[in-house]
N, C-alpha and C positions, 0 to 999 in steps of 0.2 A: 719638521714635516708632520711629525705626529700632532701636534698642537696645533697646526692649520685644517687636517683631516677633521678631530674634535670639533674643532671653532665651526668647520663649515655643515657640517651633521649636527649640532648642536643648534642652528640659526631655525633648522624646521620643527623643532621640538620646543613641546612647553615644557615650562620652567619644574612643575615636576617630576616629567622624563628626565632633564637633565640632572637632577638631584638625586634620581634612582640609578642614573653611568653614574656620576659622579661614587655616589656610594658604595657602587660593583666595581670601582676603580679602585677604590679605596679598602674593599677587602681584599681583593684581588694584593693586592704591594706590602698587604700587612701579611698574607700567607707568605711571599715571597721572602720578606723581610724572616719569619718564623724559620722557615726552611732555611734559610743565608746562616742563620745563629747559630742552628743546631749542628752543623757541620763543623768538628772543629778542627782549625788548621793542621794539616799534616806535619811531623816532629814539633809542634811545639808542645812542652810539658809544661805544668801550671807548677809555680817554687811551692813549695812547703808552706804550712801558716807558720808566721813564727810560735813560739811558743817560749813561757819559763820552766826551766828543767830544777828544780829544788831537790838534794840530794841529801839526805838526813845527816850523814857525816857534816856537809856544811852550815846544813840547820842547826843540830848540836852545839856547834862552836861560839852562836849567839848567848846560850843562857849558863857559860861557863863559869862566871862569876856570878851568879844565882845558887848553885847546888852547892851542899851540904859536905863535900868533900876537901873544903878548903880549909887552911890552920883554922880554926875555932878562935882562938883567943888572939887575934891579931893584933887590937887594940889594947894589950893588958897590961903595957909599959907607958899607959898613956898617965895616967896617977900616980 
């Protein structure tokens, strides 16, 4: 119905008028559209980002066989 209304209001208008409704149509559905967005659904929560949680304890455990507290001469029965 709405698209027949247009169609026939549109027949006595030049082609620049119709591209000036066209355009007031067109900001008109993008304010709509802006307003629809920013409402946001009732109880829905957004999840969490995930995220990596690194915890020095378990960082630590990587460079164990690096430090300096281990037997010193492990290799001396090697000759």
């Amino acid at each position: 119905m709405l698209n027949k209304l247009i169609q026939t209001v549109a027949e006595k208008l030049d082609a620049s008028e119709v591209r000036t409704m066209s355009n007031y149509l067109k900001t008109l559905a993008d304010a709509k559209k802006a307003a629809d967005k920013a409402k946001p659904a009732p109880g829905q929560k957004k999840a969490p980002k995930a995220t990596l949680k690194v915890n020095k304890a378990s960082n630590k455990q990587i460079y164990d066989d690096y430090d300096g507290r281990d037997d010193f001469d492990d290799y001396e029965d090697f000759m």
